[in-house]
C-alpha positions in Angstrom: 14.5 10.3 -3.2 16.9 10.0 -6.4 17.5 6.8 -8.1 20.9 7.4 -6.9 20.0 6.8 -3.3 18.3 3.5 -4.2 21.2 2.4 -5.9 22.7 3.1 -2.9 20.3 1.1 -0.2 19.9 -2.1 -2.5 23.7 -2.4 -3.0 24.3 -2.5 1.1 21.1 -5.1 0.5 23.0 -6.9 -2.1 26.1 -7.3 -0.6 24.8 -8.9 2.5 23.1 -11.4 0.8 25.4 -11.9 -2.3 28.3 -12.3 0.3 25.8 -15.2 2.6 24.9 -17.0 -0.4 28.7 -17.4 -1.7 30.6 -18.0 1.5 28.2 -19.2 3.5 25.6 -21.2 1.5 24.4 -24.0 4.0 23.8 -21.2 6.7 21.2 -19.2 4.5 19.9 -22.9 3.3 19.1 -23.5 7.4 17.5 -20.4 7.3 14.7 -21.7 5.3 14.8 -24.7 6.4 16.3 -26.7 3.5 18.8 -29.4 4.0 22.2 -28.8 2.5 23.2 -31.2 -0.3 25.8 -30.5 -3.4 23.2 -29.3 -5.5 21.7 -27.0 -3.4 25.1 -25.7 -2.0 26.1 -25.2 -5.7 22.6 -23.6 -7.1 23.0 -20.9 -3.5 26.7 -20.2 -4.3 25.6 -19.4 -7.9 22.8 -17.6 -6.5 25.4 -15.6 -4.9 27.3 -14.7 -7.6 24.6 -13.4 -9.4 23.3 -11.0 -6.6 27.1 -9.8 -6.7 27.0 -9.6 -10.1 23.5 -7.1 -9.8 25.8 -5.2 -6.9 28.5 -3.9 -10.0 25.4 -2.8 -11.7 24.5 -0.6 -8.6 28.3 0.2 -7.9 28.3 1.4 -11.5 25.3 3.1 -11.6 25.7 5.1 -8.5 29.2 6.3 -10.3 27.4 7.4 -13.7 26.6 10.5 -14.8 24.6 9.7 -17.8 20.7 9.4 -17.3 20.4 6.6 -20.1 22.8 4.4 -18.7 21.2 4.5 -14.8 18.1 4.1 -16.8 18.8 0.8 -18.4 20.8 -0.4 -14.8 17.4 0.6 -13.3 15.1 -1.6 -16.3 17.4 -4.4 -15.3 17.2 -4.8 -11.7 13.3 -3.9 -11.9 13.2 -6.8 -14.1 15.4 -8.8 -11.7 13.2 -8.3 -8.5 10.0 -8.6 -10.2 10.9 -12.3 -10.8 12.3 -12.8 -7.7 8.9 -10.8 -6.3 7.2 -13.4 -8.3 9.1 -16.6 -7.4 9.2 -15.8 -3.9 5.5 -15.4 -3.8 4.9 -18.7 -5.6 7.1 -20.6 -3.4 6.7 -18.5 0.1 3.3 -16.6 0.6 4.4 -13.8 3.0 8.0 -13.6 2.4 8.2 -11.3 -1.1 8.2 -8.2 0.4 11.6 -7.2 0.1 11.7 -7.9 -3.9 8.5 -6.0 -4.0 9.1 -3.1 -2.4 12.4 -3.0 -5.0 10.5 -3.8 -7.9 8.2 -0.4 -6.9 10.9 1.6 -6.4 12.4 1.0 -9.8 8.8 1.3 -11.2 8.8 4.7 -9.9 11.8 5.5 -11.6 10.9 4.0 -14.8 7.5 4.9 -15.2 6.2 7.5 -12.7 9.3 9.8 -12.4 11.7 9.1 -15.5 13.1 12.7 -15.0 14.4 11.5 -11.8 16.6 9.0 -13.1 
C-alpha cells in the first residue's frame, strides 16, 4: 500500500462524516445517544468542519508530488487520530477502532516505512 492510497480511503471516510456532522448534526448526536441542544448542535457542526478541514489535507496530499509535504500531511493526521483514538477510548470503551486503525497506518508511514511516503 502507498500513503497515497490511504490518503485516498480516509478522505471517502472523512467526507461522510465531515458532511453528517455539518448538515446533519442532531442525526449523528441520536446516533450516540445524546440529546440535541444548541451547544451540542454547535460543538458537532464545528466538529464537522474540522474533519472537512483534515479532508483538504488528504485532497492535497493525494495531489502532491513532493515526499516532505505528504510527510508532514501524514505527521498531522497521525496526530489528529491518535487523540481522537484516545478520546474515543476514554469516553467509549469499544468504539476507537476506526481512529486506531488510522493512527497505525500513518505510523507505518512515519516510522516503519518513511520511504514509502
Amino acid at each position: 500500500m502507498k500513503l497515497k492510497h490511504l490518503f485516498t480511503v480516509n478522505l471517502f471516510i472523512a467526507l461522510f462524516f465531515g458532511v453528517t456532522c455539518t448538515f446533519f448534526a442532531g442525526w449523528v448526536l441520536g446516533l450516540y445517544g445524546l440529546v440535541p441542544d444548541t451547544g451540542s448542535l454547535w460543538t458537532t457542526r464545528l466538529e464537522g468542519g474540522s474533519i472537512l478541514g483534515f479532508a483538504s489535507l488528504m485532497w492535497f496530499g493525494l495531489r502532491t508530488e513532493s515526499r516532505e509535504a505528504r510527510r508532514a500531511i501524514a505527521l498531522a493526521l497521525f496526530i489528529q487520530d491518535s487523540v481522537g483514538f484516545v478520546a474515543t477510548l476514554i469516553a467509549r470503551l469499544g468504539g476507537p477502532v476506526l481512529y486506531g486503525l488510522l493512527a497505525l497506518a500513518y505510523a507505518y508511514f512515519l516510522f516503519i516505512r518513511p520511504e514509502k511516503s
